[in-house]
N, C-alpha and C positions, 0 to 999 in steps of 0.2 A: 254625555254629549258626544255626538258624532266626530269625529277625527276624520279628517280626509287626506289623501294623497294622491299624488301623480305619478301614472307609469307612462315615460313616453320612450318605448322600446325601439333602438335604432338612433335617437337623437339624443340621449346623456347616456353614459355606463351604467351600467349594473341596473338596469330597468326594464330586463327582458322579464315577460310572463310564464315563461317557465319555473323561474325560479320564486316567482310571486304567488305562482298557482299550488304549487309542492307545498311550500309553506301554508299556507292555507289549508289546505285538504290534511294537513299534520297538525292541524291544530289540536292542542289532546282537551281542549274544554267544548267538543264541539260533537254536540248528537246527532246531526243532519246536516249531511252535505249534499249540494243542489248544483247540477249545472247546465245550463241550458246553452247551446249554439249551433249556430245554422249550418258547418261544414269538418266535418269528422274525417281525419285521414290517419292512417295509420303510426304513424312518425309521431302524427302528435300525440298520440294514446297512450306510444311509448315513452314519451316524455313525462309523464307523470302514471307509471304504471307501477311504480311500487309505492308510490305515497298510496296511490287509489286503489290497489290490493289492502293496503293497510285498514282501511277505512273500509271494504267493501259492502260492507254491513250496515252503514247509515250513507248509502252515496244514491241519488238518482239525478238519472241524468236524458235528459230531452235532445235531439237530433235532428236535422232539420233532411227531408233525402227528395229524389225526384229536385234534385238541383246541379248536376253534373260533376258532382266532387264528391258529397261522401260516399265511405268506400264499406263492400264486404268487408273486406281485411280490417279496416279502424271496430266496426261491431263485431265483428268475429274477439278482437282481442278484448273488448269490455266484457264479452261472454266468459272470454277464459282468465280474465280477472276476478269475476266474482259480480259484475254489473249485468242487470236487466235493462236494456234502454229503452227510452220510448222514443221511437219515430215519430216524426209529424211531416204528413205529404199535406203540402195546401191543395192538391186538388186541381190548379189551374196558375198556367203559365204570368198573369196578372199579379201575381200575388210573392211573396218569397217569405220562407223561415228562416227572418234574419239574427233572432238576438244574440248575444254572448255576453252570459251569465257566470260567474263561478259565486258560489257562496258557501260558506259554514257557518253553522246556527247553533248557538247553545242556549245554556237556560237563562243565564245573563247578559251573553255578548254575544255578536257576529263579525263577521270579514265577510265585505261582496265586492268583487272585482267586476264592474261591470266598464265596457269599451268595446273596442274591435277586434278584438285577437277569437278568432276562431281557434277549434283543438286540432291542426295541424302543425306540422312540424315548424312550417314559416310562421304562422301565426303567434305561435309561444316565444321562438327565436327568430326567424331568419327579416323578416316585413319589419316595415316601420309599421309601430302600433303604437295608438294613446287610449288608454283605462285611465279609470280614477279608482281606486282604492279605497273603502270604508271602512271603518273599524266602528262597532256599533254598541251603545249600552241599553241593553235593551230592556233596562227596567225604568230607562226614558220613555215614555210614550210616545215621541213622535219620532224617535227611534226603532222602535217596535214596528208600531206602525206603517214605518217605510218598511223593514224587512216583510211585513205582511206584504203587504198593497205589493212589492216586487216578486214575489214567486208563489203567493198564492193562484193569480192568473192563471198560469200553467198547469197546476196541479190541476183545477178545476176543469181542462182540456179531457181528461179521464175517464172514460167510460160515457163523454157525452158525444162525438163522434169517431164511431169505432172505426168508419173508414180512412180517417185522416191522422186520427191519431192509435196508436196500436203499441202494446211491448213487444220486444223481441226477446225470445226463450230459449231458439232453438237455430242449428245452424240452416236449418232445412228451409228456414224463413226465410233466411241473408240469401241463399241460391235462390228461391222464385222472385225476390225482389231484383235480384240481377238480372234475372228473364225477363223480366218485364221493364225492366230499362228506369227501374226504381232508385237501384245502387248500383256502383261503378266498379269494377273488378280492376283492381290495381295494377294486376300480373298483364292487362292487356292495353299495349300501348294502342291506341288510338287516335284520329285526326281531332275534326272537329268536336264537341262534344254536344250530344243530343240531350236533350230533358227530356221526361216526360212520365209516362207509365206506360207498359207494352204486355200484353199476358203474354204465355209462354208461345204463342200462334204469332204473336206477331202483330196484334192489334194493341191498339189503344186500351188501357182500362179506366171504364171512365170512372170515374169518383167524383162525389157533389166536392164542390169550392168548398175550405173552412170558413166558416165565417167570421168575418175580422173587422170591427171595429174601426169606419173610417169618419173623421169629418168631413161633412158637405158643404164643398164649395157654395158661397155665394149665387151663382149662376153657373148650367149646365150648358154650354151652348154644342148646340147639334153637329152633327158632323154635317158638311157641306156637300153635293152631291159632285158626281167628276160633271164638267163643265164641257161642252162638246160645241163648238160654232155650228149654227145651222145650214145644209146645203140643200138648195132647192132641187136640183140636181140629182141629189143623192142622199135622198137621208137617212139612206142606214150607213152610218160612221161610224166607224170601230171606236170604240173607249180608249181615254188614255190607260195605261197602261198602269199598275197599282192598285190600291185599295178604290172598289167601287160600290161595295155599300156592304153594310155592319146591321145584323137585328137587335130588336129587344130581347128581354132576355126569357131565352127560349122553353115554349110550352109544348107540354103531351100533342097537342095536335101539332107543331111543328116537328117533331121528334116521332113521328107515329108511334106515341104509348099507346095502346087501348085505357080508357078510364074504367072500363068495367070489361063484366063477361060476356057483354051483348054487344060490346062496341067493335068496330072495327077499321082497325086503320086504314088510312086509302094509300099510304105506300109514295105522300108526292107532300111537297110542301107550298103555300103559297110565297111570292116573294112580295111583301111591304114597303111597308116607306120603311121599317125598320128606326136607324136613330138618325137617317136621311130625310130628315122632316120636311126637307122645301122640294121633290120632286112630284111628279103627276105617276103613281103606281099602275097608273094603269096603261101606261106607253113606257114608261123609263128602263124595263128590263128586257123588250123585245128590242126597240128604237135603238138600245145606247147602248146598254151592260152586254148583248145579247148580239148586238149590231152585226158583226160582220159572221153571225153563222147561217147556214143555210136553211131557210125555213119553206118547208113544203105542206099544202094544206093533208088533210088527216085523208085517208083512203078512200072510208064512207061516205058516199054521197050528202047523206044527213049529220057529218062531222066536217064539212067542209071548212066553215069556219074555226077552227080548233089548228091551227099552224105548230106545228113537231120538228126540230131539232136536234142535236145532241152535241155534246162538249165534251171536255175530259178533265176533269176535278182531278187534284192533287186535296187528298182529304187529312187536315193534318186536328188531332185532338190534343189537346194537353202539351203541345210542345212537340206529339209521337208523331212522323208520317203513317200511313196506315196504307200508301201507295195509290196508283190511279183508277179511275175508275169512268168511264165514258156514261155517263148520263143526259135522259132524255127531257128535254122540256118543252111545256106546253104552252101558247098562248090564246087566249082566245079572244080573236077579231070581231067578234058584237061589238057597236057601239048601241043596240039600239035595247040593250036588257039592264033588267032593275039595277042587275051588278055596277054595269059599267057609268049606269046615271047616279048612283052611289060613291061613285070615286073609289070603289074596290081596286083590290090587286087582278087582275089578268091574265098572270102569269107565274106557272109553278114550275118547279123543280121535282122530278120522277127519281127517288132513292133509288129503287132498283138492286142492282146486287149487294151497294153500299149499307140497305138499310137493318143489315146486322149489327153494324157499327154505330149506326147512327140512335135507333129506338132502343136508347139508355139510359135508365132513370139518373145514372149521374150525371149527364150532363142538363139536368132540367136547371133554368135559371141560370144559365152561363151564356155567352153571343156567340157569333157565330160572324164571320168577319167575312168575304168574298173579295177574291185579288182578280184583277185582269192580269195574264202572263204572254196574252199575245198568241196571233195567228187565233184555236178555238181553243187556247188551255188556261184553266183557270185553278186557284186554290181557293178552297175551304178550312177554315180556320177557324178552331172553339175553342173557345179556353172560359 
């Protein structure tokens, strides 16, 4: 039968996770040690780095990066302990690798510390933390059982998304994960901190979302569209200022993939109702979102109708900026074509230089958020 206990580290004595975690990974009846958590620094590696040299040989352990805290330096020193880690990036800023796991498994018994203490330095010692503590028999069945059902999950992470989930081997890894704004270099003090992933260029890399297991709300209700008083007067009214509309979740043709070898991308995206269900798509992005830029009809006599603009996108992926980019957009002024008595969109968006960044098979199935920032500058936002 299970035994449980309390660690509330910070709030009684002698119930820091350092000295809970040591003990644990020393357990001598113990053939696999397991640990999984979402933030790895260095300090705290070092705090249990010679129990977990001890042990190197039955230890795995799960990371969570692309979160603004774990660092080279904490994997760098599981490498030179004798640990293979496995990174886990979610892919997209919606999402986080949050658990913290520690466990040891034998043929009879277990210990799983599972709570809040991350493997930093504050997390073991310095933060108030509360775990709870298991000691487990595990020729209980529903003993076992829990030890399965809790770090089986993870395990099965392995080799079914290699871009989200990966081991680390080599130091050569920890450097391009730095590049790319994946891991955090300890040695360089810095302001605010950025998430995200960045290749070595300076751009975003995009990787599909991991896929995580959510329950569905009762009701989805839509996002609302911004709200503008009507001027007789004058009705091109700039948008307030903020999020002004959000897609569904984004296809090859929003993204210009090509589907095949004959297809070809047209290099511009439609704009929708998106998850703005209650607007009119086919005035809402020139009228409102679009309002105060300056729209001049197209050259050609035979494009007259086709009204051109441009703006300046701030293009942000994964958490990454990837910097501005002045793009060009179309509307077209038919009221009297099949499109527009359809209730279609009328108005795209021209990628343009941006659309190296953008036609990325990882970002398929992710949204794609649109901010008003005032005067003609706006942010794009995917996660």
């Amino acid at each position: 039968m299970a035994k449980v206990f309390a660690l509330t580290q910070g709030l009684a004595p002698n119930h820091d996770h350092e000295y809970a975690i040591n003990n644990l990974i020393d357990s001598p009846w113990a053939n696999d040690l397991f640990i999984s958590v979402a933030f790895v620094k260095e300090a705290g590696v070092s705090k249990i780095e010679a129990a977990l040299h001890r042990q190197n040989n039955i230890a795995q352990v799960f990371v969570g990066i692309s979160n603004g805290i774990t660092s080279k330096q904490a994997l760098a020193k599981l490498l030179a302990i004798g640990v293979h880690p496995y990174v886990i990036d979610m892919g997209t800023q919606a999402s986080l690798f949050h658990p913290k796991l520690y466990a040891a498994i034998g043929d009879q018994q277990a210990t799983v510390i599972v709570g809040s203490a991350n493997l930093t330095g504050r997390g073991l010692s310095g933060n108030v933390e509360v775990s709870t503590k298991v000691e487990l028999d595990l020729t209980e069945h529903d003993d076992s059982q829990y030890v399965s059902t809790l770090v089986d999950p993870f395990r099965a992470l392995i080799g079914q998304y290699p871009l989200n989930v990966f081991q680390i081997t080599t130091g050569n890894q920890l450097d391009d994960l730095v590049s790319e704004g994946r891991l955090e270099d300890e040695s360089v003090k810095k302001g605010a901190s950025v998430t995200g992933t960045k290749s070595p260029g300076g751009r975003s890399v995009a990787i599909p979302s991991l896929p995580i297991h959510r329950r569905k709300p009762q009701a989805l209700p839509q996002l609302l569209p911004v709200q503008v008083a009507p001027n007789p007067q004058n009705p091109q009214v700039a948008p307030v200022t903020g999020l002004v509309w959000a897609s569904k979740e984004l296809t090859e043709r929003d993204l210009n993939i090509p589907t095949g070898s004959n297809t070809n991308a047209t290099g511009s995206m439609y704009l929708k109702k998106g998850l703005f269900g209650g607007i009119d798509q086919r005035h809402y992005f020139k009228d409102i979102v679009f309002a105060g830029l300056t729209w001049t009809p197209d050259a050609r006599l035979s494009k007259r109708h086709l009204l051109r603009a441009t703006a300046n996108f701030e293009i942000i992926i994964n958490g990454i900026s990837n910097g501005y980019y002045n793009l060009r957009l179309t509307h077209n002024s038919k009221t009297d074509t099949p499109t527009y008595k359809e209730n279609n969109s009328m108005t795209q968006i021209h990628w343009g230089t941006a659309k190296a960044i953008i036609a990325q098979r990882g970002l398929l199935g992710k949204h794609m958020a649109l901010y008003y920032l005032g005067d003609s500058n706006y942010q794009i936002e995917i996660t």
